[in-house]
C-alpha positions as CSV (number, residue, x, y, z in Angstrom):
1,X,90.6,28.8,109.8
2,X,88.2,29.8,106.7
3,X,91.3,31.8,105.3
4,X,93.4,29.0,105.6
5,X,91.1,26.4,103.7
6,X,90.7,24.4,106.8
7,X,86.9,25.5,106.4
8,X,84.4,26.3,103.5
9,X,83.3,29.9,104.0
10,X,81.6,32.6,102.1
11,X,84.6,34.8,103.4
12,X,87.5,32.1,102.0
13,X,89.8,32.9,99.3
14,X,91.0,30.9,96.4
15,X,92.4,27.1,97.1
16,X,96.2,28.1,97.0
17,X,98.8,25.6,98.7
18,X,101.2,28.8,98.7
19,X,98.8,30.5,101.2
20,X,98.7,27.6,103.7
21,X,102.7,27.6,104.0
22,X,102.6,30.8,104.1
23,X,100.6,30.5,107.3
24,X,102.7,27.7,108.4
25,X,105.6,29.8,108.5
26,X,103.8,32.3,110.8
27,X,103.2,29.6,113.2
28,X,106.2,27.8,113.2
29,X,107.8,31.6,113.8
30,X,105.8,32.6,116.6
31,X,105.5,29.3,118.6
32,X,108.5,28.0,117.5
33,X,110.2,31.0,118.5
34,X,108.2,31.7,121.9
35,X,109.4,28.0,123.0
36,X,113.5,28.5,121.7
37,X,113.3,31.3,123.9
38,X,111.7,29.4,126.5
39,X,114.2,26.2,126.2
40,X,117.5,29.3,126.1
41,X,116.1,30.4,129.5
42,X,114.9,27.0,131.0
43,X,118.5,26.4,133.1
44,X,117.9,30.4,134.6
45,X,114.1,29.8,135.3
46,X,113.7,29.5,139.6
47,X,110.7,28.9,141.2
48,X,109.4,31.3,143.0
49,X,107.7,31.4,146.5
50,X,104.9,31.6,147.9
51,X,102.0,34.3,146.9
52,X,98.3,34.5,148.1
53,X,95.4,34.2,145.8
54,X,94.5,38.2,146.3
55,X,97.6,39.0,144.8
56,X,98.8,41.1,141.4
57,X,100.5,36.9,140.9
58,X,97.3,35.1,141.5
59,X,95.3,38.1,139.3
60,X,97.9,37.3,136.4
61,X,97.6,33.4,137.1
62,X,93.7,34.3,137.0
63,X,94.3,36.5,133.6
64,X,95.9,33.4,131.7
65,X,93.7,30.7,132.9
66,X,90.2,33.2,131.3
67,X,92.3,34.1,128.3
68,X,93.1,29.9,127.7
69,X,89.9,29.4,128.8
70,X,88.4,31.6,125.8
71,X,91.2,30.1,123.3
72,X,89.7,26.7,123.7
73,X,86.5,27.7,123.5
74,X,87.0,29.3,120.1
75,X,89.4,26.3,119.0
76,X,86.7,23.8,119.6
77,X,83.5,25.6,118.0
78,X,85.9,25.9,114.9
79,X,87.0,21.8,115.0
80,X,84.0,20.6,116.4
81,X,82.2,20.5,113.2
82,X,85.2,18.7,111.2
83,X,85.5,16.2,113.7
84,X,82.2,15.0,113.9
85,X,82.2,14.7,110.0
86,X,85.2,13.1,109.9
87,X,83.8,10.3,112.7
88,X,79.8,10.4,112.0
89,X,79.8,11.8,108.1
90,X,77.4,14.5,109.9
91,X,77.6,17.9,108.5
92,X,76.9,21.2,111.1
93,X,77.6,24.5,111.4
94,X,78.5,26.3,114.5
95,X,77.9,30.1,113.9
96,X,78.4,33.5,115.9
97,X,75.2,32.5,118.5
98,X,78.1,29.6,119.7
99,X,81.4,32.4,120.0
100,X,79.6,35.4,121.0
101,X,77.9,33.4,123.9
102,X,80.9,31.2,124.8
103,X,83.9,33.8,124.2
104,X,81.7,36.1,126.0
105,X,80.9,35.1,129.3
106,X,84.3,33.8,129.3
107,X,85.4,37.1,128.5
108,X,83.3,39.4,130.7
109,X,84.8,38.6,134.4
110,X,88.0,39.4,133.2
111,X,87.1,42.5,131.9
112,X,85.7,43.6,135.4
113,X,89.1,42.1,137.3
114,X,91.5,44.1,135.4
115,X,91.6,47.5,136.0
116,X,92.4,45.3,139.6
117,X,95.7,44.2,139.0
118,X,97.6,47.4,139.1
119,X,96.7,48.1,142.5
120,X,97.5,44.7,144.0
121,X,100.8,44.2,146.0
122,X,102.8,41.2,145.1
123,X,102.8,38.1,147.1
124,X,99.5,40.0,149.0
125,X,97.2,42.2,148.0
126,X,94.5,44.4,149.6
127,X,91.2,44.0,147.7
128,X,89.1,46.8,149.7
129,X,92.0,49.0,149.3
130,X,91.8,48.8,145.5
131,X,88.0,49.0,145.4
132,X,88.0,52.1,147.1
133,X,90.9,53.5,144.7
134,X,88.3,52.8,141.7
135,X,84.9,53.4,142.7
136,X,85.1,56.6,141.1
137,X,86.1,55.1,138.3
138,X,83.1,52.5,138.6
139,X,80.3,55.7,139.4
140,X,81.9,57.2,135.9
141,X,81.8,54.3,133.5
142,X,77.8,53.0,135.5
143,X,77.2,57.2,134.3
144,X,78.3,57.1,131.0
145,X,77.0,53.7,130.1
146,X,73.2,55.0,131.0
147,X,74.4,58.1,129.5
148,X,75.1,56.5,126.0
149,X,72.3,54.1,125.5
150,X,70.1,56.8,126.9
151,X,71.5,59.1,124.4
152,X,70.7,56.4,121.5
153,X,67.9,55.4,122.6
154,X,67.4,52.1,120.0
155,X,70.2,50.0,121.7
156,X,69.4,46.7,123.7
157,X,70.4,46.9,127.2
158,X,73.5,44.9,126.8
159,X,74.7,47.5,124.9
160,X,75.0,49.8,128.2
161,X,76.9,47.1,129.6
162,X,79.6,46.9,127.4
163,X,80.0,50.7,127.1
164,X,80.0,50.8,131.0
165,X,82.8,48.1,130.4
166,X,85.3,49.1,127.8
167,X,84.8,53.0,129.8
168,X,85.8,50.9,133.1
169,X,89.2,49.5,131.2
170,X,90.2,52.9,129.8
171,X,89.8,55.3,133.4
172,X,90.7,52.1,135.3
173,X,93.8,51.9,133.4
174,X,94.8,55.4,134.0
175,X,94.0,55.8,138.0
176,X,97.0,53.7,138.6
177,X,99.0,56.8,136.4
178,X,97.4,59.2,138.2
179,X,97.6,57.7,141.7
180,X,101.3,57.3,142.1
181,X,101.9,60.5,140.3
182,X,100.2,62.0,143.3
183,X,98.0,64.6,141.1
184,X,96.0,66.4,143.7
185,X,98.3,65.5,146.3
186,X,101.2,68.1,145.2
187,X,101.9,70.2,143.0
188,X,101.0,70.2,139.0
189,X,104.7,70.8,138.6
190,X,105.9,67.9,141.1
191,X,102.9,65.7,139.6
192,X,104.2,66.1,136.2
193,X,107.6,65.8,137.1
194,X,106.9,62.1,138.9
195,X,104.5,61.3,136.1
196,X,107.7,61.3,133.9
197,X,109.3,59.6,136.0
198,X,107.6,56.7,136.4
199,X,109.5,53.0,134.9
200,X,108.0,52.1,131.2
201,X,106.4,49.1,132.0
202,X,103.7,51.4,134.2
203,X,102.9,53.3,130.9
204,X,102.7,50.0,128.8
205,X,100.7,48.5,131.3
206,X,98.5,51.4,131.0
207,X,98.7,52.0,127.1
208,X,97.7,48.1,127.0
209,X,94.3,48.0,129.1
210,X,93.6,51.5,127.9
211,X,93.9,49.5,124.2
212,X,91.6,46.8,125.6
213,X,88.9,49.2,126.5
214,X,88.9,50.8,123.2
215,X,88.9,47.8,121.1
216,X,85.7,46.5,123.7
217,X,84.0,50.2,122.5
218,X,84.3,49.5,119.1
219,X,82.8,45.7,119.4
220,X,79.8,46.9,121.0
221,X,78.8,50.0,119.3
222,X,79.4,48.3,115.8
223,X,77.3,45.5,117.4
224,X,74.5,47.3,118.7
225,X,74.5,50.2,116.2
226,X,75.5,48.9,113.0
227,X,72.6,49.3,110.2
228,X,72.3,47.2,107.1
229,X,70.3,48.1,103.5
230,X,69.9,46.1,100.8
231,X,68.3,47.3,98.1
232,X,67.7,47.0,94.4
233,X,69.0,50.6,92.7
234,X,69.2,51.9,89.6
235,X,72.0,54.8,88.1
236,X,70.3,57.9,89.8
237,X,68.6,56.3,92.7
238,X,69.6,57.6,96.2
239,X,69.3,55.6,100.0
240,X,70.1,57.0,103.5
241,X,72.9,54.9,106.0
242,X,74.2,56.2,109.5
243,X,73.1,60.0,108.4
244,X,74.7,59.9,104.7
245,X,72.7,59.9,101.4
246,X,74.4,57.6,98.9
247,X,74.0,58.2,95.5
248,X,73.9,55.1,92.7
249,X,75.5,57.2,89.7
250,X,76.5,55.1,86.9
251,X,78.0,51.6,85.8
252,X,80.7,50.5,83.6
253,X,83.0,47.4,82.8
254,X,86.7,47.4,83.4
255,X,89.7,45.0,82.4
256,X,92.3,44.4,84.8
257,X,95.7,42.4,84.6
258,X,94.2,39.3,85.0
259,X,90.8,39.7,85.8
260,X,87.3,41.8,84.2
261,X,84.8,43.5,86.4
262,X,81.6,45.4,86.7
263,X,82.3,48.7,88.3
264,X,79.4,50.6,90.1
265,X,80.3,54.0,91.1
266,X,79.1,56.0,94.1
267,X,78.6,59.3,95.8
268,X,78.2,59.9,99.5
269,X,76.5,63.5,100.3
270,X,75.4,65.7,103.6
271,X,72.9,67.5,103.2
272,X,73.7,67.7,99.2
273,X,76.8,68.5,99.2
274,X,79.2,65.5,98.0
275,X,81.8,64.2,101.1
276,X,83.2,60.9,99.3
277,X,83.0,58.6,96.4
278,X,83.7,55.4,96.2
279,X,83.3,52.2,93.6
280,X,82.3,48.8,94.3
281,X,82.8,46.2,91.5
282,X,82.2,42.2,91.2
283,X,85.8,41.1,89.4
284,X,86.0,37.2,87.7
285,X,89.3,35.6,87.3
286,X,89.0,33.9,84.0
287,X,92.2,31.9,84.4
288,X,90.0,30.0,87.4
289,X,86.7,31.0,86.9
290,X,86.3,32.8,90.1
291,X,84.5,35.5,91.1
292,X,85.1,38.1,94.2
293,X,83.1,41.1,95.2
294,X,85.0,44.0,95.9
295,X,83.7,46.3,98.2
296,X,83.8,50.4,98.6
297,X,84.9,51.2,101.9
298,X,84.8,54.6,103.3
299,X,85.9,56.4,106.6
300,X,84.2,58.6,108.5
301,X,86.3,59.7,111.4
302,X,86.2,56.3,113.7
303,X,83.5,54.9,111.6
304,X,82.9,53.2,108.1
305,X,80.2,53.2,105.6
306,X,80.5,49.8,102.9
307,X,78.9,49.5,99.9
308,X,78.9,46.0,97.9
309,X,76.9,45.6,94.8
310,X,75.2,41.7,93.6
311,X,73.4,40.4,90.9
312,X,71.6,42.5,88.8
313,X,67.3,41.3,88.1
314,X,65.4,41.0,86.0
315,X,64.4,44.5,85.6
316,X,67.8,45.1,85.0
317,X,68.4,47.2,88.7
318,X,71.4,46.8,90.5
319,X,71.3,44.8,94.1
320,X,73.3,47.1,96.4
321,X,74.3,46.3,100.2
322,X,74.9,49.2,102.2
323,X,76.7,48.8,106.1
324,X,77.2,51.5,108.3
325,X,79.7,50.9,111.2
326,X,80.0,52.9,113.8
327,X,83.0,53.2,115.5
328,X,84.5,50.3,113.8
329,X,87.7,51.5,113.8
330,X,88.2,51.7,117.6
331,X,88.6,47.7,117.1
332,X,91.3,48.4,114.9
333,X,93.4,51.2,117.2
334,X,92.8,49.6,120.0
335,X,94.4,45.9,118.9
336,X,97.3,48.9,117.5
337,X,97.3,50.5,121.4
338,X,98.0,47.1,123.0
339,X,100.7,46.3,120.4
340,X,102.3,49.1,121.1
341,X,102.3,49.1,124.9
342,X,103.9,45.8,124.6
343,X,106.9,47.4,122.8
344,X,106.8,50.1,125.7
345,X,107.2,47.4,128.5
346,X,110.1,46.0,126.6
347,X,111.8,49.4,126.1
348,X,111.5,49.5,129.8
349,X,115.3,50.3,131.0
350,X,115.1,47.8,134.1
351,X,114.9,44.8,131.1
352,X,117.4,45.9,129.3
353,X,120.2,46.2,131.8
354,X,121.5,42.6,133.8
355,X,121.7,42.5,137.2
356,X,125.2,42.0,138.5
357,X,126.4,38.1,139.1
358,X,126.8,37.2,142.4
359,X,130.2,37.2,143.3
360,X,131.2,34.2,145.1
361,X,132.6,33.7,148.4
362,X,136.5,33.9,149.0
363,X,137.4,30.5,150.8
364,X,139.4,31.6,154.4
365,X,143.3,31.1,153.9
366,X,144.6,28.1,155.8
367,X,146.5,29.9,157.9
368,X,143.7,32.1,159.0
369,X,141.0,28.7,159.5
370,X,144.0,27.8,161.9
């Protein structure tokens, strides 16, 4: 909403009617195109019988009403605050406290149910049968939840929760793979060879919760781990983020195509030898009078170290903000994991070839109704 102007933000960009078709285009794409497709298949859609709430139907009826559930949620902490001014003239802001707790708790039960559905029968499932099928799974993640937290010592206990969660989605998602492979059943050889076998849509159903469960790693250890420094620095000066030293070296101005900047340049060392550099700069659009802050972003395996610079004082230092974000990018590659076991479902061969038309029945000859 803030990138579409809808809202005032710190985090908006420049008032540009080009950008809001732009995202008007996406929308009428994506729903416009998700109902054409509906109203194509409307005259082919049956309904279809009967199916108890234990049941892989009723856990994807329960999957869609949580995930709708957490979309209004989100869509009324973002309106709320324009309607009320547009009907009162009172001005309020609803900030993460609202979403985190809201989208949250919404968000949690289906995160326990899911590693669930797999294992369900259609029309009626057995619940006890898929507990017991995953309480390995459970022991593991409960083990490597403590084990983490333990490990860092400086988390809150929530943070054990989440790891325990997102590790539930990824080894929940790949019992059902190992299951009706039959590993340690038969053979490695007769495993592997039914592993291959198995329809598409069981690996993107897989590829997709595995996704979920890294994307749910990277919220909560860049949540409960992520350190912030801000600092005022001047060319030499040196500060320590998530194990790094990073080193303030020097300043300059720069002229771009259409905009001038201050450029700070940086170095990143271990143990004193240098690992990255980066530059951070704060640009200003003349044409519009309007600055940005462009930020140096490095990457450290799955995790990221930002460095922004401000204002400069009085003194004349430099005010430089430092993040460190652990695992950050396990957000990224996990949205990128779902995504593609969507395209893996759709590749699956049993969607792509039609089921033969029911041939009608030959009416008797009249002679032979005689």
């Amino acid at each position: 909403m803030s990138v579409s102007g809808i809202l005032t933000s710190v985090h908006t960009f420049a008032s540009d009617p080009t950008r809001g078709l732009v995202i008007l285009s996406l929308l009428a794409v994506f729903i416009g195109g998700a109902f054409t497709l509906f109203a194509l298949r409307a005259g082919s859609l049956r309904a279809g019988g009967l199916f108890a709430p234990v049941s892989r139907e009723g856990a994807l009826v329960l999957n869609n009403l949580l995930l709708s559930t957490a979309t209004v949620a989100v869509l009324v902490g973002t309106l709320y605050p324009l309607v009320l001014d547009a009907l009162t003239g009172r001005t309020i802001s609803v900030g993460a406290p609202f979403f985190d707790l809201t989208f949250g708790a919404i968000m949690a039960p289906l995160l326990v149910i899911l590693p669930f559905g797999p294992f369900l029968a259609w029309k009626r499932g057995d619940l006890m049968t898929a507990s017991r099928r995953l309480r390995l799974v459970f022991v593991l993640s409960v083990a490597i939840g403590i084990i983490v937290w333990m490990a860092r010592g400086d988390g809150p206990l929530l943070a054990m929760l989440g790891v325990t969660a997102g590790t539930w989605l990824m080894l929940g998602s790949l019992v059902d793979l190992w299951g009706r492979s039959g590993f340690g059943k038969v053979a490695i050889s007769t495993a592997m060879r039914r592993l291959t076998g198995l329809p598409r849509s069981a690996f993107g159903s897989a590829l997709a919760h595995f996704g979920l469960g890294v994307s749910v790693l990277g919220v909560v250890l860049v949540t409960s781990w992520e350190t912030e420094h801000v600092l005022e620095m001047s060319p030499g000066q040196i500060m320590e983020s998530g194990g790094y030293v990073v080193r303030f070296d020097r300043e300059a101005e720069r002229a771009g195509p259409n905009f001038i900047e201050d450029v700070a340049h940086f170095t990143v060392l271990v143990d004193g030898r240098v690992v990255a550099e980066t530059d951070s700069a704060k640009r200003l659009y003349p044409a519009r009078q309007m600055p940005t802050t462009e930020a140096g972003i490095l990457s450290f395996g799955l995790s990221q170290l930002y460095v922004s610079i401000g204002d400069k004082t009085e003194e004349g230092k430099l005010v430089v903000r430092v993040w460190w974000k652990p695992w950050i990018l396990c957000i990224w590659g996990g949205t990128l994991l779902m995504m593609a076991g969507g395209f893996v479902s759709l590749s699956d061969r049993r969607l792509r070839v039609g089921a033969p038309a029911r041939r009608s029945r030959p009416a008797p000859a009249l002679g032979a109704a005689e």
